[in-house]
C-alpha positions in Angstrom: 148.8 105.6 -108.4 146.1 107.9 -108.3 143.5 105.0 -107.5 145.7 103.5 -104.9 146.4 106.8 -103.0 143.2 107.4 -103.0 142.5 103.7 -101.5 145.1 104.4 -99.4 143.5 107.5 -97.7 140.0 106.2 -97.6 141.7 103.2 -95.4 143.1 105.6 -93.0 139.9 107.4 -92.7 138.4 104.5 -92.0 140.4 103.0 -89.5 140.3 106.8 -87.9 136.8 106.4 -88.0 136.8 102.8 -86.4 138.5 103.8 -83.6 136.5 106.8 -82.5 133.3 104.4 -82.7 135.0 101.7 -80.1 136.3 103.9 -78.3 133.8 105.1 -76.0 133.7 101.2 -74.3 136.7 101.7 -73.1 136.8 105.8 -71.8 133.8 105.1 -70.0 136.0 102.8 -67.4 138.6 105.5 -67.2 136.2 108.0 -66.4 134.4 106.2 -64.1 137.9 106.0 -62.1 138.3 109.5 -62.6 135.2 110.0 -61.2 135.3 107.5 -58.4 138.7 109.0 -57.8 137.2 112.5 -58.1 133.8 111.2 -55.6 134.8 113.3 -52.7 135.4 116.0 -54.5 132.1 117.7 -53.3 131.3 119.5 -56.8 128.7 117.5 -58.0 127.5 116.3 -54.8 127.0 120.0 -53.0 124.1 121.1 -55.3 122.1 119.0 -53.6 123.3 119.7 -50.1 123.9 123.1 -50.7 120.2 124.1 -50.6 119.7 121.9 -47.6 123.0 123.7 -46.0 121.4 127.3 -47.4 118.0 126.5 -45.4 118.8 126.1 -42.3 120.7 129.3 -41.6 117.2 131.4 -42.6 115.5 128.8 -39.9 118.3 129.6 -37.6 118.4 132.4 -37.5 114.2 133.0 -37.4 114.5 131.1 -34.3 115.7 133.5 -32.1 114.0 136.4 -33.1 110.5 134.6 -32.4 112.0 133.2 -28.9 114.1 136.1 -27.7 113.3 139.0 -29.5 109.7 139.1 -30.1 108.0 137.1 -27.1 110.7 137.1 -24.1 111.1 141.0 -23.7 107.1 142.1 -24.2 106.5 139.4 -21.4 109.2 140.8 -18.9 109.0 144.5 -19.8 104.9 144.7 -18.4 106.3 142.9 -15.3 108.8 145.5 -15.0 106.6 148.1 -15.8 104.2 147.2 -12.8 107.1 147.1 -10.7 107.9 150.6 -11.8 104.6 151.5 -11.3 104.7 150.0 -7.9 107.6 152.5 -7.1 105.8 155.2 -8.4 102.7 154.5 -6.6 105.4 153.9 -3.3 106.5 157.4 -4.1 103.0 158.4 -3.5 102.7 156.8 -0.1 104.5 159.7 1.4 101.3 161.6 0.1 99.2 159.3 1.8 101.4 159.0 5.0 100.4 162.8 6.3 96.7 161.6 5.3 97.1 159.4 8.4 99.1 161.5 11.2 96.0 163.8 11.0 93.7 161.0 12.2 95.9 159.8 15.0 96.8 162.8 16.0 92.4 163.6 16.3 92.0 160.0 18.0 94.2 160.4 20.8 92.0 164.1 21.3 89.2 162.0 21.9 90.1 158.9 24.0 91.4 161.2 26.9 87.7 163.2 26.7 86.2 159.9 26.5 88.4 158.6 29.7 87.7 161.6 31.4 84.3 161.3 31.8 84.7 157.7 33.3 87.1 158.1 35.6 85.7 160.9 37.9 82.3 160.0 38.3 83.8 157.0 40.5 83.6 158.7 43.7 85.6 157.7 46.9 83.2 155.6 49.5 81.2 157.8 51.7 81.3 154.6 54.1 82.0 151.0 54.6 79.9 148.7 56.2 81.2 145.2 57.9 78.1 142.9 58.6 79.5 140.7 61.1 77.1 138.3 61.9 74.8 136.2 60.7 70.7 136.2 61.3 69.5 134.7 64.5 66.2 134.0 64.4 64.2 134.3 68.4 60.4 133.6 69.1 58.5 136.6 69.3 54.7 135.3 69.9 52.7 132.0 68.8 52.9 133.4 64.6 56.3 135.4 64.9 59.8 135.9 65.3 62.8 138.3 65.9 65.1 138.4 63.2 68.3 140.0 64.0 72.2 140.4 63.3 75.0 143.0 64.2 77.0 145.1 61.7 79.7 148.1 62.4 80.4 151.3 59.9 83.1 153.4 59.5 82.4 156.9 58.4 85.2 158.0 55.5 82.9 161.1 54.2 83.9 164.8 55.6 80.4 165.1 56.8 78.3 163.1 59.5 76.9 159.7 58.9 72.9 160.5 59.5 70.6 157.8 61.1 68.1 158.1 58.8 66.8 161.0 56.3 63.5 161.7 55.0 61.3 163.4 52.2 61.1 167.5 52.8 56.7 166.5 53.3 57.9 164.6 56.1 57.4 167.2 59.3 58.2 164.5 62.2 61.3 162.3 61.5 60.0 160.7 65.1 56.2 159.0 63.5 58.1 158.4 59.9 60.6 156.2 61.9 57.8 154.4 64.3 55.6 153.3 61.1 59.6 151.5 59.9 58.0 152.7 56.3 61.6 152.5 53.6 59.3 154.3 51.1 60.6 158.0 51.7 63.6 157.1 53.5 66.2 158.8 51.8 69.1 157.5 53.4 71.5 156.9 56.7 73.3 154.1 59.0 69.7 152.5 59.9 69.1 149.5 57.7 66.3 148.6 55.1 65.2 144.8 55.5 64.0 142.7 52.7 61.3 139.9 54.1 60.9 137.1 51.6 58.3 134.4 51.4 59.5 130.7 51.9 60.3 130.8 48.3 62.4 133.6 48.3 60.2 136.3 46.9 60.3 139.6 48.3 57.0 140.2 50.7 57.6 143.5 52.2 60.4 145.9 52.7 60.5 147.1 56.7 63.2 150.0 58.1 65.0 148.1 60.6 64.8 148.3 64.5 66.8 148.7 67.0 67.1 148.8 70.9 65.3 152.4 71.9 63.7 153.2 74.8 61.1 154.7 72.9 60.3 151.6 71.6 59.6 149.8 74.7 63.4 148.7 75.5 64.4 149.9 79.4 67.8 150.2 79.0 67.8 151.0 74.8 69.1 154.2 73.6 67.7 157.6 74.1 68.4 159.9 71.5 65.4 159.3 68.6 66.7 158.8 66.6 70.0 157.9 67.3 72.8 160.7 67.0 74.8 160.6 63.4 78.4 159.1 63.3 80.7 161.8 63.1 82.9 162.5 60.3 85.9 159.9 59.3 85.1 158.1 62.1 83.9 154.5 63.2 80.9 153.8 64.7 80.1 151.0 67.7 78.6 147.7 67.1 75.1 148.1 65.9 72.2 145.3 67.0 69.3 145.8 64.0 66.2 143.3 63.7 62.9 143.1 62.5 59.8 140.5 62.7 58.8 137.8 60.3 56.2 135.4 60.2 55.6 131.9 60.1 57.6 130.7 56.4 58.9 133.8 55.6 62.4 134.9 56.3 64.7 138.2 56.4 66.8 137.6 53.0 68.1 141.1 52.5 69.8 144.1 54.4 71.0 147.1 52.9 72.6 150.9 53.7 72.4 154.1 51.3 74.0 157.4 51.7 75.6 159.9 49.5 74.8 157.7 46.1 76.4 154.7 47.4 74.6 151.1 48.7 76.0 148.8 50.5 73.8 145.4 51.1 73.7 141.6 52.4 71.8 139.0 51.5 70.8 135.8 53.8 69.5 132.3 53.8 66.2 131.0 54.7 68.8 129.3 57.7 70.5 133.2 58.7 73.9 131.7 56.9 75.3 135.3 55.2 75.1 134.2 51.6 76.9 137.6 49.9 77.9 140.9 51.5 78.1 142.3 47.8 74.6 141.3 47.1 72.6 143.3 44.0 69.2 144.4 45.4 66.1 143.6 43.1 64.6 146.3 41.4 61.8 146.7 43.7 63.6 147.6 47.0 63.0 150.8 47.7 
C-alpha cells in the first residue's frame, strides 16, 4: 500500500511536471493575442518615442531664443539708438540755429555798404548828344577833302555847356584852338575827330572845325570861340568837319564834359555805323 501510494504520487508529480514543460507552446499564442490585443497600448512602444518626443521641446524651445531673443533685438535696438541719437543731436540744432541768425543778420550789413558804393557814382548825364547825319565827304584840293556831318546837344547839367577847355599852361584858348591840337583839350561841345587810314587804323586825332569867321568863313560865327550852351538848355544845329587825305577817312567823332563821353563811329562810305561807339585807347 505503501509502494503503490507512493507510485501513485510520483505519477501525479509527473504528470504535474509534464504539463508545465508543454505548456509554454501553447501560452506563447495567448500572449501573443494579449499582446497584439494590448499593441496600441503605447507602454512598450513610448520608450522609444519618448526620447524622440523629450528632444524636440529643448530644440524648440532653443529656437526662439537664438532668433528672437538674442539676434532680433541687438540688431533693432542700435537702429533705435541712432535714431535717438538723431533726436538728441536735433535737440542740439536749436544751439546751432542762433549760430546762423548772427551771420545773416552781418550779411545783409554788408550788401547795402557794398550797393551803396555802386549806385551813386552813376551820375545823371551832364548832356546828350543826337548826331544826326551822316559824313559827307566834298573836294577840298587835288590830295584832299572836307569831311563833315551835323549833330545837336542838349545841355541837362546846372552849369553851361563850354566850347572847348584847356590845360591851366594854356594862356590863349584862341592859338590852342587854331593849331585843332585834342592833346590838352580838356573838354566841351566842339568835337574830337578820329582820321583812320584805308584800313581803319587810327592816323591822327584833329579838334574839329567849324564855320568861323576867323577861320576864313564870311558869314561864319563871331564869337571865338563860340559862346557856351546855357544851362538845361538845347543848343542849334551844329555843322563840324575836318580834312582827310587821299585813302584815309574820318571814322570817329566824340564829346567829353563833366566825366561823361559821348562818341560815333563811321564808315570808310560816311554810313553812321554806332552812335554808342567805344573809343580806342589812344584817343586823346
Amino acid at each position: 500500500m505503501n509502494a503503490l501510494k507512493i507510485f501513485g504520487l510520483v505519477l501525479v508529480i509527473l504528470v504535474v511536471f509534464l504539463n508545465g514543460c508543454a505548456a509554454p507552446a501553447t501560452p506563447p499564442q495567448n500572449v501573443s493575442q494579449v499582446a497584439a490585443t494590448n499593441a496600441p497600448v503605447p507602454t512598450l512602444v513610448s520608450p522609444t518615442d519618448a526620447p524622440t518626443a523629450t528632444n524636440p521641446p529643448p530644440t524648440a524651445t532653443k529656437i526662439p531664443p537664438t532668433n528672437t531673443a538674442t539676434k532680433i533685438p541687438p540688431t533693432h535696438t542700435p537702429t533705435h539708438t541712432p535714431t535717438h541719437t538723431a533726436t538728441a543731436t536735433a535737440t542740439q540744432i536749436p544751439t546751432d540755429t542762433p549760430t546762423s541768425p548772427p551771420t545773416a543778420t552781418t550779411a545783409p550789413t554788408q550788401k547795402p555798404a557794398t550797393k551803396a558804393p555802386t549806385k551813386p557814382p552813376a551820375p545823371a548825364k551832364a548832356f546828350t548828344v543826337t548826331w544826326k547825319t551822316n559824313v559827307g565827304y566834298e573836294g577840298r584840293d587835288a590830295t584832299t577833302f572836307w569831311c563833315k556831318f551835323h549833330n545837336q546837344y542838349d545841355n541837362l547839367s546846372a552849369k553851361e555847356f563850354p566850347f572847348q577847355g584847356f590845360g591851366a599852361d594854356i594862356q590863349d584858348t584862341r592859338v590852342r584852338l587854331l593849331t585843332f591840337d585834342p592833346k590838352l583839350a580838356q573838354g566841351g561841345y566842339q568835337p574830337v575827330i578820329g582820321i583812320a587810314n584805308a584800313d581803319g587804323s587810327i592816323n591822327r586825332w584833329r579838334l574839329a572845325g567849324w564855320y568861323a569867321k576867323a577861320l576864313g568863313w564870311s558869314n561864319g560865327i563871331e564869337p571865338f570861340p563860340p559862346n557856351p550852351l546855357a544851362a538845361n538848355s538845347p543848343s542849334d544845329d551844329w555843322t563840324w568837319y575836318s580834312i582827310s587825305r587821299q585813302g584815309e577817312y574820318c571814322k570817329y567823332a566824340y564829346v567829353k564834359w563833366q566825366g561823361q563821353t559821348s562818341a560815333v563811329e563811321f564808315a570808310p562810305d560816311g554810313t553812321i555805323v554806332n552812335t554808342n561807339a567805344t573809343l580806342p585807347p589812344d584817343a586823346p
